[in-house]
Kinemage of the C-alpha trace (Angstrom):
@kinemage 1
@onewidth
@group {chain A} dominant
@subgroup {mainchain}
@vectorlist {calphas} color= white
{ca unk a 1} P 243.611 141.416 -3.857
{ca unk a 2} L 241.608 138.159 -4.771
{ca unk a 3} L 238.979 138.417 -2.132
{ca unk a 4} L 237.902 134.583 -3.334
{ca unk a 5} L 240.781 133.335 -2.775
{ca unk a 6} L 240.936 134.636 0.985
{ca unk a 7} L 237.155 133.317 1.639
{ca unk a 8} L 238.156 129.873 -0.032
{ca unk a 9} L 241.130 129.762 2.664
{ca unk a 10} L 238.484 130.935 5.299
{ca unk a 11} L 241.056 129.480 8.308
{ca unk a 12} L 244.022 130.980 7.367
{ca unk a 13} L 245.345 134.341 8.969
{ca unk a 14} L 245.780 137.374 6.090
{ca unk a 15} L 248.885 139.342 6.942
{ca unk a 16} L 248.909 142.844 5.523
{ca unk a 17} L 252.468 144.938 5.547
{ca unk a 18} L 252.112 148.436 4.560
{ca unk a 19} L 255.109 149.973 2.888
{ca unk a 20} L 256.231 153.192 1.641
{ca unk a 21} L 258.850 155.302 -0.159
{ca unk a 22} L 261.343 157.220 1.455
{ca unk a 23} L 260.116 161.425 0.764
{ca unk a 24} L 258.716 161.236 4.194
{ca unk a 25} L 259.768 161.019 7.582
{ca unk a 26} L 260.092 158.022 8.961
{ca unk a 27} L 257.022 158.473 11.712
{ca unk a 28} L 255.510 159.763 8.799
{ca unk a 29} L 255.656 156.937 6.526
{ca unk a 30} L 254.737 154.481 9.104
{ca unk a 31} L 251.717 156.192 10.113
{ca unk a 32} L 251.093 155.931 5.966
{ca unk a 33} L 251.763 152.633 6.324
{ca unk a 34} L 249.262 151.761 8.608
{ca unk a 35} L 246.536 153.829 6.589
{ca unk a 36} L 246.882 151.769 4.122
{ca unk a 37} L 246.744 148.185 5.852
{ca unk a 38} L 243.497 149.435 7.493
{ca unk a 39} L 242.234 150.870 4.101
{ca unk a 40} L 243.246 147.421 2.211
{ca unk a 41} L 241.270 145.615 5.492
{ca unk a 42} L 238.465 147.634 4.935
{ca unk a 43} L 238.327 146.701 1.212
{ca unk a 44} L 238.261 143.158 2.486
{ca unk a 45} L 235.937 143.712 4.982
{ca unk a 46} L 233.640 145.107 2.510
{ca unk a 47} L 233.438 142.263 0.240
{ca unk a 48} L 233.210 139.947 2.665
{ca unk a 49} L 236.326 138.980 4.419
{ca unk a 50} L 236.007 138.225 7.660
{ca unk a 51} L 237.542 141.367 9.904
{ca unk a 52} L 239.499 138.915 12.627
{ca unk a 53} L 241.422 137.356 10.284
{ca unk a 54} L 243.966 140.346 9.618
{ca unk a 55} L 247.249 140.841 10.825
{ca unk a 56} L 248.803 144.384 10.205
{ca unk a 57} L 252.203 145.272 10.197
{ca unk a 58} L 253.662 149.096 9.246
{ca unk a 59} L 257.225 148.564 7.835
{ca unk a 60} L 256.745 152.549 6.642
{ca unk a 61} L 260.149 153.045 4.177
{ca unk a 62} L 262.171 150.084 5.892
{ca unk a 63} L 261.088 147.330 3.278
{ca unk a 64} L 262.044 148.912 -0.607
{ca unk a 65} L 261.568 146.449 -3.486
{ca unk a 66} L 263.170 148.609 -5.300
{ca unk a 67} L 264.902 152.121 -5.320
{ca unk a 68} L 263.984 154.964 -4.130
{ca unk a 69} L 266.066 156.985 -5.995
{ca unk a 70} L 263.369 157.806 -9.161
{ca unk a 71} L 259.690 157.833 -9.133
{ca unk a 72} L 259.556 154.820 -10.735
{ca unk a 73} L 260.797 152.751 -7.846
{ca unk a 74} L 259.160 155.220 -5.097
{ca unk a 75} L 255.863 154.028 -6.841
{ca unk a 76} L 256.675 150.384 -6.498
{ca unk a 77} L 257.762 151.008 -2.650
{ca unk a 78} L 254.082 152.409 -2.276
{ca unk a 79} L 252.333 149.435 -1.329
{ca unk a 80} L 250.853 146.554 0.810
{ca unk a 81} L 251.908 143.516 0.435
{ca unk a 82} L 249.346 140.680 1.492
């Protein structure tokens, strides 16, 4: 995440959207999901982005960019995309 960039575009909204592979359940992977918005907001936070400018969406395993079939796309399915 370039945390300059977000403070040069100090107006704009940041949308988060936690993802995840498909080994858990789906409840599961979006309460993973939203773990890892809040801990990506948190790295903002901490160097300096302004906390109100987050939105935070948990798509859990519902958005793949790739498959999910070998570890290789389950670890590219393990995101947040910002």
């Amino acid at each position: 995440v370039n945390v300059n960039a977000a403070n040069q575009y100090s107006q704009d909204q940041i949308k988060l959207l936690g993802n995840a592979d498909t080994d858990a359940t789906p409840q599961y992977n979006v309460g993973l999901s939203e773990r890892r918005v809040q801990y990506v907001a948190q790295y903002l936070v901490n160097n300096g982005v302004s906390a109100d400018r987050f939105i935070g969406i948990a798509n859990g395993d519902t958005k793949p960019v790739a498959t999910n079939s070998t570890a290789a796309g389950k670890a590219e399915n393990r995101r947040v995309d910002v």
